[in-house]
N, CA and C of each residue as an Amber inpcrd file, in Angstrom:
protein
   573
   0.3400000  -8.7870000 -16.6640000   1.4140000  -9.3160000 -17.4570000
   0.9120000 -10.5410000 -18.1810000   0.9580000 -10.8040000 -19.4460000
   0.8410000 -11.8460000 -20.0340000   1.7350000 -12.8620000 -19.9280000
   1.5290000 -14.3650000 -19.1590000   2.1600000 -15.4330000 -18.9580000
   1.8610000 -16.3120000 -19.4880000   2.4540000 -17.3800000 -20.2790000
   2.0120000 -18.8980000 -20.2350000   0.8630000 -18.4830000 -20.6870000
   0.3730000 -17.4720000 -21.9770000  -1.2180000 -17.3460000 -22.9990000
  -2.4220000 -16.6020000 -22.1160000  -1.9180000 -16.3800000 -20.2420000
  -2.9220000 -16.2890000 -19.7900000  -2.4170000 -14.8600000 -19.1710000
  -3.4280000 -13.7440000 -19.0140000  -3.2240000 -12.6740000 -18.2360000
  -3.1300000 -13.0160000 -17.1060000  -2.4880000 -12.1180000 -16.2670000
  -1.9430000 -12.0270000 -14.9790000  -1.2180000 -11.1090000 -14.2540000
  -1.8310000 -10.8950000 -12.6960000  -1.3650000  -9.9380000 -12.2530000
   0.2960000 -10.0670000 -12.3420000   1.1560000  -9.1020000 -11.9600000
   2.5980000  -8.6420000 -12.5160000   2.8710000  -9.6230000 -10.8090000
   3.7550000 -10.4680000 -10.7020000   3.9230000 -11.1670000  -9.8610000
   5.1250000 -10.2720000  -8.8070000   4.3850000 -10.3400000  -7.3260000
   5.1940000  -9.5050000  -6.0360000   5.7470000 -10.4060000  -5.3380000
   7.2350000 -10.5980000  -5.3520000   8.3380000 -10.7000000  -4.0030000
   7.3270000 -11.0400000  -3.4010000   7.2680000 -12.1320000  -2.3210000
   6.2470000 -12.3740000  -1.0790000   7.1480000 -13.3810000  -0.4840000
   7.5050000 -13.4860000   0.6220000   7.3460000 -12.0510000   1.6950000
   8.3440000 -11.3170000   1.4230000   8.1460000 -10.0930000   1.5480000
   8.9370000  -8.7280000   1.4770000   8.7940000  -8.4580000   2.8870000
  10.3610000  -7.7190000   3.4980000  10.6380000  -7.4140000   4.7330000
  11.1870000  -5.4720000   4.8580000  10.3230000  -5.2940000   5.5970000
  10.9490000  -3.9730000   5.7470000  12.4050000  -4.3310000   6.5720000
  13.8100000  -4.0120000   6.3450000  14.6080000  -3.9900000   7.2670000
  15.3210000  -2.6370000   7.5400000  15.7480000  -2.2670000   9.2000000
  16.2920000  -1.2470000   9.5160000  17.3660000  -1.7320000  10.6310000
  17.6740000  -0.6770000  10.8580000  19.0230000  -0.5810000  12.0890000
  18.8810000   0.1260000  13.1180000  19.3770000  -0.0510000  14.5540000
  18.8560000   0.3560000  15.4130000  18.4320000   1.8330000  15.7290000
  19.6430000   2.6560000  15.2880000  19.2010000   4.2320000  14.4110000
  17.9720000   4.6630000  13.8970000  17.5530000   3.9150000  13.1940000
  16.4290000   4.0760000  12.3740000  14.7850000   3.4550000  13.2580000
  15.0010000   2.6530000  13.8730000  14.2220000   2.6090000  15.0950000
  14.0500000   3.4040000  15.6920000  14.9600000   3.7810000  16.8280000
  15.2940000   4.7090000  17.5380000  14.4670000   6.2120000  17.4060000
  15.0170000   5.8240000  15.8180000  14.4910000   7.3800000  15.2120000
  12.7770000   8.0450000  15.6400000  12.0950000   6.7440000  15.9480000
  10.4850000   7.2530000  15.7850000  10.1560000   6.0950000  14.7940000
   8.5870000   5.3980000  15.1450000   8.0290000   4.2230000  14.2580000
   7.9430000   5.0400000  12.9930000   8.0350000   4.2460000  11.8120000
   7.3920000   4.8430000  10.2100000   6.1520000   4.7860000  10.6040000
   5.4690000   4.3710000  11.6210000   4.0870000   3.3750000  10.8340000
   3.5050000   4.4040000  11.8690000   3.7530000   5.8890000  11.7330000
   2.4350000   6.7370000  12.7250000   1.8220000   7.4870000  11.4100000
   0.4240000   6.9960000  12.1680000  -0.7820000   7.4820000  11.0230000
  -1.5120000   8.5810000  11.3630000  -1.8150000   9.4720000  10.5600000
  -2.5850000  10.5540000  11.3750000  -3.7270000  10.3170000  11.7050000
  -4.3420000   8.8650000  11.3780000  -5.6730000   8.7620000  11.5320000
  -5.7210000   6.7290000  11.2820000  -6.6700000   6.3930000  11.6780000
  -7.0010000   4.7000000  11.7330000  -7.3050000   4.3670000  10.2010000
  -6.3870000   3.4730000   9.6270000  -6.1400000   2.4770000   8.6370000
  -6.1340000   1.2480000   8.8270000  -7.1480000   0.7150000   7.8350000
  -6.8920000  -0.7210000   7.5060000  -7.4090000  -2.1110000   8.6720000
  -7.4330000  -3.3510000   8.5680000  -8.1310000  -3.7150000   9.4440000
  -7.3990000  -3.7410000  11.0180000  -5.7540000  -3.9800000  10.9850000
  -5.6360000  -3.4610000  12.3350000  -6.1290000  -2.5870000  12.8490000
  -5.6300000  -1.4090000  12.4070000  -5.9990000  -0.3170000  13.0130000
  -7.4610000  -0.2570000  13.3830000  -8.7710000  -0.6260000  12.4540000
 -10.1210000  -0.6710000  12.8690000 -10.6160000  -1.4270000  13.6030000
 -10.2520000  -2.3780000  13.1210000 -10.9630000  -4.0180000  14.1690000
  -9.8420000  -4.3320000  15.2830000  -8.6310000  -4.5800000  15.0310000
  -7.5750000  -4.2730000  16.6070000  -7.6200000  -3.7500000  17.4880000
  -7.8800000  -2.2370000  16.7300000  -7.2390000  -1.0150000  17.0870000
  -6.1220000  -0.8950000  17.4360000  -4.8670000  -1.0870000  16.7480000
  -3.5870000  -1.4010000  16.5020000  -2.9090000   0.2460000  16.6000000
  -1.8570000   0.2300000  17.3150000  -1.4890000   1.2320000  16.9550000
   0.0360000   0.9400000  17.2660000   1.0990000   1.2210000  16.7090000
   2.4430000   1.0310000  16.8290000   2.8860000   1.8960000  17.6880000
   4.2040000   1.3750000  18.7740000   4.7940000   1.7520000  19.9790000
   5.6290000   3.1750000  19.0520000   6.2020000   3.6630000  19.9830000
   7.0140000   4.7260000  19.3050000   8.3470000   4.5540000  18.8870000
   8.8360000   3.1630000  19.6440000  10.1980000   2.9160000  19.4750000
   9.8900000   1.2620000  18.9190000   8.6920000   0.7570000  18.6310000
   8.6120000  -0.5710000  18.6020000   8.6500000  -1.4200000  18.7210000
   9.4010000  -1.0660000  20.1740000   9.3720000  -2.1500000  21.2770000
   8.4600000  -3.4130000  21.4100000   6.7880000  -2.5440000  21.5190000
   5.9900000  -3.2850000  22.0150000   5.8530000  -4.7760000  20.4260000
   6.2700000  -4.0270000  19.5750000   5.9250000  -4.6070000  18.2010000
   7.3560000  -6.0960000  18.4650000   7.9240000  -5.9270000  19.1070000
   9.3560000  -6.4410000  18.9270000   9.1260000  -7.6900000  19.9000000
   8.4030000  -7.5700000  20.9740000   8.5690000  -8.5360000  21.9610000
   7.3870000  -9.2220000  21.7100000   5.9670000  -8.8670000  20.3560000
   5.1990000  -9.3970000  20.1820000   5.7750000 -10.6330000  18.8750000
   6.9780000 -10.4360000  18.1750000   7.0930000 -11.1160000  17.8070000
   6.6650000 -10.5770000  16.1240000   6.1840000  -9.3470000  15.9020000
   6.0130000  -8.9360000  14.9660000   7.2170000  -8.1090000  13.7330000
   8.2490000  -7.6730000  14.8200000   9.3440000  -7.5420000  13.9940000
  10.8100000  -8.6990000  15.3150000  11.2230000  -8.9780000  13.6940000
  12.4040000  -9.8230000  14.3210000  13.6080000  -8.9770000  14.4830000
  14.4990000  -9.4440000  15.5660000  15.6540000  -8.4570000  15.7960000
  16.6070000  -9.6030000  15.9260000  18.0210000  -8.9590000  15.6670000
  19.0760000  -9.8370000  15.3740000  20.7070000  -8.9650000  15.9040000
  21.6000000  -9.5910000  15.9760000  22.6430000  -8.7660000  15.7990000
  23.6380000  -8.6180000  14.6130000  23.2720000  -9.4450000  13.6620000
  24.1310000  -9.1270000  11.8990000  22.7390000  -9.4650000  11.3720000
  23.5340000  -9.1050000  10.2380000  22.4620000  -9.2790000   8.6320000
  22.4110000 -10.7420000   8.7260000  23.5870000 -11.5080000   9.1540000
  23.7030000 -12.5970000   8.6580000  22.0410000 -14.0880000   9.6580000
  22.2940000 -13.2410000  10.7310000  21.5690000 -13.4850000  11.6280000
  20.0200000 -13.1790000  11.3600000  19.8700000 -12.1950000  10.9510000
  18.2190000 -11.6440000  10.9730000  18.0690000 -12.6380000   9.7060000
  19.1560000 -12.9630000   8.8630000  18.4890000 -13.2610000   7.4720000
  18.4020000 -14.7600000   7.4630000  18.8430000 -15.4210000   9.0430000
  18.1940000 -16.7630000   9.1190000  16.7590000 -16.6090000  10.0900000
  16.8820000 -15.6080000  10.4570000  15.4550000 -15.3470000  10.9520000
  14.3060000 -15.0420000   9.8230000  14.3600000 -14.4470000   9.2910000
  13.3270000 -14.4430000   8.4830000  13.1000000 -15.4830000   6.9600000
  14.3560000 -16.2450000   7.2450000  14.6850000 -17.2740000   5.9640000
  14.8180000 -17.2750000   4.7890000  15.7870000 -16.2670000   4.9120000
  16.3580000 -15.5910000   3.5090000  18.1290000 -16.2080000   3.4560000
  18.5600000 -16.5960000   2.0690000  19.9350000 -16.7890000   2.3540000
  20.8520000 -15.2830000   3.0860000  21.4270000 -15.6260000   3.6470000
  22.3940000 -14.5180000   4.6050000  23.0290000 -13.6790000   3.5340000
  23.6920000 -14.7280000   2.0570000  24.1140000 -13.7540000   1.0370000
  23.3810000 -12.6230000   0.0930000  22.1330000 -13.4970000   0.1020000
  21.4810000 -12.2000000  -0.2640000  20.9260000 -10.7910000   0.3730000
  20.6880000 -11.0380000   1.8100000  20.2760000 -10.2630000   2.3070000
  21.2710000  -9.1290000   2.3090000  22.6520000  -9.6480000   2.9480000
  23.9810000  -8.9770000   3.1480000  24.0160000  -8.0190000   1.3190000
  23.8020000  -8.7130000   0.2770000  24.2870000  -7.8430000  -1.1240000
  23.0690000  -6.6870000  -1.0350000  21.7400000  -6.9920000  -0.5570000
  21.0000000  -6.5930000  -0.6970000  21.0830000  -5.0180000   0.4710000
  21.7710000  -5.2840000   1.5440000  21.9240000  -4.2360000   2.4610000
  22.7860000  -3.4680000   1.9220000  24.1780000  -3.9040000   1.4610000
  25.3620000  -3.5000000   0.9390000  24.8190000  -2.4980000  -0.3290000
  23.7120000  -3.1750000  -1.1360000  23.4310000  -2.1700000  -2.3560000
  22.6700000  -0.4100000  -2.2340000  22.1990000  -0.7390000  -0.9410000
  21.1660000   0.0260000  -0.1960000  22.1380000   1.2200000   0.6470000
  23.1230000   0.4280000   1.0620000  24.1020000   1.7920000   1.6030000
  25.0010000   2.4510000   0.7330000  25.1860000   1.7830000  -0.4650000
  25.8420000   2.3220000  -1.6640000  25.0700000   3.3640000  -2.0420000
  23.6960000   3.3000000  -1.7090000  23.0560000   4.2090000  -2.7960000
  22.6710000   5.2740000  -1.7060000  22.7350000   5.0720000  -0.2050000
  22.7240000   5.6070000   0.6300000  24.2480000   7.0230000   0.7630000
  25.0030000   6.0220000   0.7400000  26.7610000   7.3770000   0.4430000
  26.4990000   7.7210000  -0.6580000  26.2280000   7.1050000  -1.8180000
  25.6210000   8.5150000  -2.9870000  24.8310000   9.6050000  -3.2230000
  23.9610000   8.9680000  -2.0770000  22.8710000  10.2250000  -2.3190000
  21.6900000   9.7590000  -3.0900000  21.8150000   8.5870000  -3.9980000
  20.8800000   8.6140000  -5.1020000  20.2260000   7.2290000  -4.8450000
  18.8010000   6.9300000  -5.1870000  18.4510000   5.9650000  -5.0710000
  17.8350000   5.5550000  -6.7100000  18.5890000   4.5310000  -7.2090000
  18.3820000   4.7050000  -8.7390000  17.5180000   3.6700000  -9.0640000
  16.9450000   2.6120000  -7.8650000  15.8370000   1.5840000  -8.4780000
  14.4300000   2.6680000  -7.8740000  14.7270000   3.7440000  -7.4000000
  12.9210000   3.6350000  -7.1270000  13.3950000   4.8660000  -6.5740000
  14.3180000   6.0400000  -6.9660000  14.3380000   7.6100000  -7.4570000
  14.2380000   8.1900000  -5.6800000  14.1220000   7.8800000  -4.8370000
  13.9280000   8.2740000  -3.6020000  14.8060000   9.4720000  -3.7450000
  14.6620000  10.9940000  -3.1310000  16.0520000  11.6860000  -2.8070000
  16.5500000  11.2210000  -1.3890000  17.5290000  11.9960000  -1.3310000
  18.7110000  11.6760000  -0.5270000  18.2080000  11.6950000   0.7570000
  17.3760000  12.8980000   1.1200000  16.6340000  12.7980000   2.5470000
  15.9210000  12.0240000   3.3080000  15.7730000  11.0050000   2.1260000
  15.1890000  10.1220000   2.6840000  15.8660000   8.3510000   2.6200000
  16.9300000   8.5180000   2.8610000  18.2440000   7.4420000   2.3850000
  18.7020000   7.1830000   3.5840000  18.5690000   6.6270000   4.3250000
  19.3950000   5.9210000   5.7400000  19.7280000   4.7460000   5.3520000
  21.3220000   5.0280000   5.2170000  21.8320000   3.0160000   5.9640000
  21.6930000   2.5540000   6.9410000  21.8380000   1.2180000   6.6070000
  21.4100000   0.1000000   7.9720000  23.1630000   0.0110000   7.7890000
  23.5420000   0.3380000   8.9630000  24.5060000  -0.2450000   9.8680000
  24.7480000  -0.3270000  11.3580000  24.1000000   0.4690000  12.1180000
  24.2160000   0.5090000  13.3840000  23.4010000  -0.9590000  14.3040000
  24.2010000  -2.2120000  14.5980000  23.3820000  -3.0390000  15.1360000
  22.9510000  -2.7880000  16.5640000  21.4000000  -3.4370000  16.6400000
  21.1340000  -4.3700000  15.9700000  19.9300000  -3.8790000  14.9180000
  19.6260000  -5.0980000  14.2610000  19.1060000  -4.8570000  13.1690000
  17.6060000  -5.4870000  13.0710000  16.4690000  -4.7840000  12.1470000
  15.2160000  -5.8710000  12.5830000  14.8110000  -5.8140000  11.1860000
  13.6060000  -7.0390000  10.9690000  13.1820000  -7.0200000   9.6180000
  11.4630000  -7.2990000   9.9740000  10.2830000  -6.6840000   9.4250000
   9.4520000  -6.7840000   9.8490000   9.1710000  -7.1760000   8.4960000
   8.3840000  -7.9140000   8.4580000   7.1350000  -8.9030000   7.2320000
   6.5270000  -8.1020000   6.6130000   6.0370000  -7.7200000   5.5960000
   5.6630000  -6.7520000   4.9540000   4.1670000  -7.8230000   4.1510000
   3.2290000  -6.9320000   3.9410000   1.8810000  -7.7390000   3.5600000
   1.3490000  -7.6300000   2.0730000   0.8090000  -8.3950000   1.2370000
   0.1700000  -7.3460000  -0.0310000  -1.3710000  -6.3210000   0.5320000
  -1.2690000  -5.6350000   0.2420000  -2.6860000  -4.8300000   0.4190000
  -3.3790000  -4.8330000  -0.5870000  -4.3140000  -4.2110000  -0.7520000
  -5.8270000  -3.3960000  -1.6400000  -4.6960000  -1.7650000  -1.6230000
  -4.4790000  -1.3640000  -2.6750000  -5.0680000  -0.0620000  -2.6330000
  -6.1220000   0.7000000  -4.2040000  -6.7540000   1.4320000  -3.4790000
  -7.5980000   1.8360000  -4.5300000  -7.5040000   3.3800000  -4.8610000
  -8.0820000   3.7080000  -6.3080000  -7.9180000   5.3050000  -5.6740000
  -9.4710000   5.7540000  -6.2350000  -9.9250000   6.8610000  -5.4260000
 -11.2590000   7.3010000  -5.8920000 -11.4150000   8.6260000  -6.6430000
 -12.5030000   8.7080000  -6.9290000 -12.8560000  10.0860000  -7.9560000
 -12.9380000   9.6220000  -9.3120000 -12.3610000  10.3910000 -10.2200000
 -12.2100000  10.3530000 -11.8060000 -13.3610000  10.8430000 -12.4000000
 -13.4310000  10.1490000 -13.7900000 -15.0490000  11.1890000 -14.5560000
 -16.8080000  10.7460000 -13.7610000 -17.2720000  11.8610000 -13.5100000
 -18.5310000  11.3160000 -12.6350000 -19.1940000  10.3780000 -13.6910000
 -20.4440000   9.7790000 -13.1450000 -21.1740000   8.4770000 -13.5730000
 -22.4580000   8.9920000 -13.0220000 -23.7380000   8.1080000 -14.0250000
 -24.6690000   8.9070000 -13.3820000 -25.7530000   6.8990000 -13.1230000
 -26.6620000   6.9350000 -13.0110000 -27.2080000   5.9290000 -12.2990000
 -27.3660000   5.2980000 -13.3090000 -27.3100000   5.1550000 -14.5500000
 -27.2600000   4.0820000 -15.5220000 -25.4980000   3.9400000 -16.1500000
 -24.5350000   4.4240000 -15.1340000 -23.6250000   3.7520000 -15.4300000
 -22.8740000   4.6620000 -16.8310000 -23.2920000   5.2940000 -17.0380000
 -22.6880000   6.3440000 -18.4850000 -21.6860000   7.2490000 -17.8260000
 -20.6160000   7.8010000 -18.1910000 -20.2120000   9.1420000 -17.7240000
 -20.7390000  10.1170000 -18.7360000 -20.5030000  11.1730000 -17.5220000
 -20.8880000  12.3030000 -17.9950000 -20.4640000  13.7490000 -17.6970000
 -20.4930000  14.5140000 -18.5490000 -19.7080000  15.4870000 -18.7280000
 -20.0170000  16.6220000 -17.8490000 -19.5930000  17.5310000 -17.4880000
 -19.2210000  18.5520000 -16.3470000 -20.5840000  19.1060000 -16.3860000
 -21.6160000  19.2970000 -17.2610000 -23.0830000  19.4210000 -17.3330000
 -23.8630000  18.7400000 -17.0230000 -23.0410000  17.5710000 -16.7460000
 -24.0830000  16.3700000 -16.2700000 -24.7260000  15.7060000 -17.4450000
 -24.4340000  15.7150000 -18.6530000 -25.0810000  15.1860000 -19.8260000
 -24.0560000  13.6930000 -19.8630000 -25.1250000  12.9390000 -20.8010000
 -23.8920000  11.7030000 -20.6180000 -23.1990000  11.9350000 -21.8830000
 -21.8470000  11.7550000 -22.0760000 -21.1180000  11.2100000 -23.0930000
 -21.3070000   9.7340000 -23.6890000 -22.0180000   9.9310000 -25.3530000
 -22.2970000   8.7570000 -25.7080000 -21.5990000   7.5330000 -26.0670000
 -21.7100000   6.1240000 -25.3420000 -21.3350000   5.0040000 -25.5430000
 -19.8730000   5.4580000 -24.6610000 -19.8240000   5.7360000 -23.2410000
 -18.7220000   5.5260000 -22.8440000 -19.5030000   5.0690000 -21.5280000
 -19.0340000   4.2020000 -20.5390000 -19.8420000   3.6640000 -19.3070000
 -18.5870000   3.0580000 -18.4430000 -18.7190000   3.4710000 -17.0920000
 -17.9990000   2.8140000 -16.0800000 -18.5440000   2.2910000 -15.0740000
 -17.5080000   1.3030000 -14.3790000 -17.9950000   0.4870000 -13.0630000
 -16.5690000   0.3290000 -11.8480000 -17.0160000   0.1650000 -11.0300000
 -15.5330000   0.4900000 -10.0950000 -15.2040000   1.4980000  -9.6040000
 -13.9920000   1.7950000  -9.4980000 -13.6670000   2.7730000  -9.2620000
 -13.4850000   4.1600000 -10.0250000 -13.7020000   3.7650000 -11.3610000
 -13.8410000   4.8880000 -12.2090000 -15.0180000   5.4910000 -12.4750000
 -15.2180000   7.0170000 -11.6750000 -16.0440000   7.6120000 -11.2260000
 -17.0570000   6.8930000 -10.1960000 -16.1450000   6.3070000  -9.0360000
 -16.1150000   5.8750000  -8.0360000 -17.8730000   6.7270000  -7.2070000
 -18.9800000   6.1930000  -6.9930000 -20.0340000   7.0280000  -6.2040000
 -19.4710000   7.4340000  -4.6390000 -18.0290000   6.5830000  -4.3290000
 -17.4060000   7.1130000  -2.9180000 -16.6690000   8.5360000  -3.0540000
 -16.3220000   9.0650000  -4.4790000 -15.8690000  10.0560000  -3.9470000
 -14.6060000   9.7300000  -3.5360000 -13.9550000  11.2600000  -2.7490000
 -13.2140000  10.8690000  -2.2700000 -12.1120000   9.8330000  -0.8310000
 -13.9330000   9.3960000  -0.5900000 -13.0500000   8.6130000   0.4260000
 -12.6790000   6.8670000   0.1340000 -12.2340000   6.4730000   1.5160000
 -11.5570000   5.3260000   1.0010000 -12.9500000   4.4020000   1.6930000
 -13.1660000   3.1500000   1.2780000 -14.0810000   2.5030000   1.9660000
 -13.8490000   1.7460000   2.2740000 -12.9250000   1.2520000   2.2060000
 -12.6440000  -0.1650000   2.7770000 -13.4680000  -1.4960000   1.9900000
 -13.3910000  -2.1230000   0.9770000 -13.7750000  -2.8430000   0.3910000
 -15.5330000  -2.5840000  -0.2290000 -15.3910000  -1.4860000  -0.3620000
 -17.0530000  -1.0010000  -1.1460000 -17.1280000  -1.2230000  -2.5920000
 -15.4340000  -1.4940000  -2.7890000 -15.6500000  -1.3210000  -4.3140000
 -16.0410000  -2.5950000  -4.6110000 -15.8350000  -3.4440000  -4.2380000
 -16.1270000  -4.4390000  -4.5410000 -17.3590000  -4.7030000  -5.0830000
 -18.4200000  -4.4550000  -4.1720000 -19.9120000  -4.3040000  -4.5590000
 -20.0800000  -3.2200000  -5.5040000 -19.5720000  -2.1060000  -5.3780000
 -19.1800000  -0.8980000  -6.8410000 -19.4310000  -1.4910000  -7.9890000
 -18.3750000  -2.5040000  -8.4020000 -17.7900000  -3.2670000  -9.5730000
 -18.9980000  -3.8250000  -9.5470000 -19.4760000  -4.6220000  -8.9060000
 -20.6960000  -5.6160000  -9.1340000 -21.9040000  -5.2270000  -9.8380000
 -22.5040000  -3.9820000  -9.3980000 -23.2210000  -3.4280000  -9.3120000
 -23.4260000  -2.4420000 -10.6910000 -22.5220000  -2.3160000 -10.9990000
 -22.4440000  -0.7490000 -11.8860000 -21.6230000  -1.2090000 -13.2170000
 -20.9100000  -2.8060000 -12.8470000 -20.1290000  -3.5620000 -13.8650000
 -21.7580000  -4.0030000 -14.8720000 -23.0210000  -4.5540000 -14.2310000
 -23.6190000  -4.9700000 -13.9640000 -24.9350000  -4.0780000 -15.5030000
 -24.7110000  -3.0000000 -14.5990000 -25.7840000  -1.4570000 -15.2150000
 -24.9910000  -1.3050000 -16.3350000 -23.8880000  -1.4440000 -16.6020000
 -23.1690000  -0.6390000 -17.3790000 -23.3440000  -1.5970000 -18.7090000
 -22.9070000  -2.9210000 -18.7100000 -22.5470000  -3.9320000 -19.6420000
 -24.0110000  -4.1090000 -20.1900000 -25.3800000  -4.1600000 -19.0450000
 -26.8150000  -4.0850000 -19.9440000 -27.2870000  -3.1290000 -20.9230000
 -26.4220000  -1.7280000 -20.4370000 -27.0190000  -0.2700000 -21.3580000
 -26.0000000  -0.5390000 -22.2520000 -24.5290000  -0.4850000 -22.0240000
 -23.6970000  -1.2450000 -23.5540000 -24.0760000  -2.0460000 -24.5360000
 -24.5880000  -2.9500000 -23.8360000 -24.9660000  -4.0320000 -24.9240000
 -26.6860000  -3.7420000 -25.2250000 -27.0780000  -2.5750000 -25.2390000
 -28.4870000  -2.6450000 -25.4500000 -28.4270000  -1.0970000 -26.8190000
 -26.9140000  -0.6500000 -26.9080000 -26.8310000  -0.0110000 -27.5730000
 -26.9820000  -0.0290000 -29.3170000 -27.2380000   0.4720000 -29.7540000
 -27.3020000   0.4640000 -31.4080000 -26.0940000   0.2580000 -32.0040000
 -25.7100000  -0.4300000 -32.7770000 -24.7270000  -0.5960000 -33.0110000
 -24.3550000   0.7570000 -34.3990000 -22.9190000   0.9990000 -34.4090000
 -22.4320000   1.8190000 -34.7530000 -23.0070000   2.0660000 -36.4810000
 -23.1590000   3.0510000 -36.8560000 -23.7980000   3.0630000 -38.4460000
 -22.3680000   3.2010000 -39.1130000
């Protein structure tokens, strides 16, 4: 987003709280993975209770008995939280979720107390693949020939493929930002 003359990332709500109701607890954790994510899960080895108990008495999600309550726990005014629940079950008895298209199946109100709000984090996410790249940083076409004067670094035509690496791109970008910008700029300029 362009701010104040200067680019900039599009600015995120921080902290953002997941909140639910005891129902929705009850129900089974969201947070089962079919497989180990991220640095809890790797370096912890974190894995969430089934009812979240264990998450609850660690102090990781807060529990309350009103909105009004959780929302001095996590230090939010009580009125907003309350309009903010209220808008959420509106769209919950409709069926429709019209800021962010969810269907209906997946629409639970929070009303059954008590109620919890867990901290929500910014992450990394990345995605891999796109047009392959060959070792000087050019893409290239399904023959493997390069397409002239086009060059990537990053994640576009990512050498991971499809997996995730956990901060590889980083050195990716470095590296191939690096190869790419020397064969660019070593190019002929256009006739």
């Amino acid at each position: 987003m362009h701010l104040n003359s200067v680019w900039r990332p599009t600015p995120v709500p921080v902290p953002a709280y997941l909140i639910m109701d005891e129902k929705t607890r009850m129900a089974g954790s969201p947070f089962n993975f079919n497989r180990v994510m991220g640095w809890a899960g790797t370096i912890k080895k974190a894995q969430f209770s089934k009812d979240l108990s264990d998450e609850i008495a660690q102090g990781w999600i807060q529990k309350a008995n009103t909105i009004a309550e959780l929302a001095a726990r996590i230090n939010i005014k009580p009125e907003n939280l309350q309009k903010t629940v209220d808008k959420w079950n509106e769209a919950c008895a409709k069926g429709l979720d019209a800021d962010f298209g969810r269907s209906a199946e997946f629409l639970g109100p929070i009303k059954q107390e008590p109620f919890y709000a867990m901290s929500l984090t910014l992450g990394i996410l990345n995605t891999q693949g796109g047009p392959r790249r060959n070792v000087k940083a050019q893409i290239v076409d399904p023959e493997g020939k390069p397409i002239p004067r086009l060059y990537s670094a990053g994640e576009l035509g990512s050498m991971y493929s499809f997996l995730y690496n956990g901060g590889g791109n980083v050195g990716e970008c470095l590296a191939f930002g690096r190869i790419a910008g020397r064969n660019a700029a070593a190019e002929k300029p256009w006739k």
